[in-house]
C-alpha positions in Angstrom: 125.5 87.2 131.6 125.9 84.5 129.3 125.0 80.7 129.1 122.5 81.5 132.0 125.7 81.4 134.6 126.5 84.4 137.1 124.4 87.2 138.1 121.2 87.7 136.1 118.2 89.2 136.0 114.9 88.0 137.5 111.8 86.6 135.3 109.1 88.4 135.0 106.9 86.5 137.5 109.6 86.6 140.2 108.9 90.3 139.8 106.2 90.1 139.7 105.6 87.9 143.3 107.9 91.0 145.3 105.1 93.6 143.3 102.8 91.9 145.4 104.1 90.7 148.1 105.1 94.8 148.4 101.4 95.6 147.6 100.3 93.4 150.7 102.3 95.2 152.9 100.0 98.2 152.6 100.9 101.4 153.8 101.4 102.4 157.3 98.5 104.0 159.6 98.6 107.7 160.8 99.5 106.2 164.1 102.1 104.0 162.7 103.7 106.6 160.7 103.9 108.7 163.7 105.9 105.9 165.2 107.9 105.4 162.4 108.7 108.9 162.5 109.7 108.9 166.5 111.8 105.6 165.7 113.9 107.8 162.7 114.1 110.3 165.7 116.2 107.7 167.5 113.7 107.8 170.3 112.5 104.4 171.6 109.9 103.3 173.8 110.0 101.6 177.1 109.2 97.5 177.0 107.0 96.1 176.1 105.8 98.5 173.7 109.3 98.6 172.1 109.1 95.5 170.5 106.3 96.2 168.6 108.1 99.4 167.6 111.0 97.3 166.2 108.6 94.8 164.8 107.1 98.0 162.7 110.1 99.4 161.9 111.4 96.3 160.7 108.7 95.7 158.7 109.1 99.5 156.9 112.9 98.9 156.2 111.8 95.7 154.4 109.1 97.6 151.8 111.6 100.8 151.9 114.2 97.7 150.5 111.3 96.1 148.1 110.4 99.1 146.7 114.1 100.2 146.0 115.2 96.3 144.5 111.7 97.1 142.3 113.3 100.3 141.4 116.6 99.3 140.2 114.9 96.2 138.4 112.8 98.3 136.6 116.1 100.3 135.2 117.7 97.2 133.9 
């Protein structure tokens, strides 16, 4: 991690963008966590409503992976 070559940490304000592009996100409704929750069940709806349960769970595995990169970041 020398001479600003390889693998390196993030600035602070590129952080700082995925803290709130994460915050943006929001947090899911009771009726969307209730979906979420179904979907982690492995059950899945008929079309057309199961693309906007995909959509949704989609966009939960991308803050699930936000939150976690944010985590490890903040470790370093």
């Amino acid at each position: 991690m020398s001479d600003n070559k390889g693998l390196k940490s993030p600035m602070l304000s590129q952080v700082e963008v995925l803290e709130a592009t994460l915050e943006a996100m929001g947090t899911p409704t009771p009726e969307q966590s209730a979906l979420l929750k179904v979907t982690m069940e492995g059950k899945k709806l008929e079309y057309p409503a199961r693309y906007t349960q995909e959509k949704l769970f989609g966009l939960y595995r991308v803050k699930w992976h936000l939150d976690t990169a944010l985590e490890i970041l903040g470790m370093l």
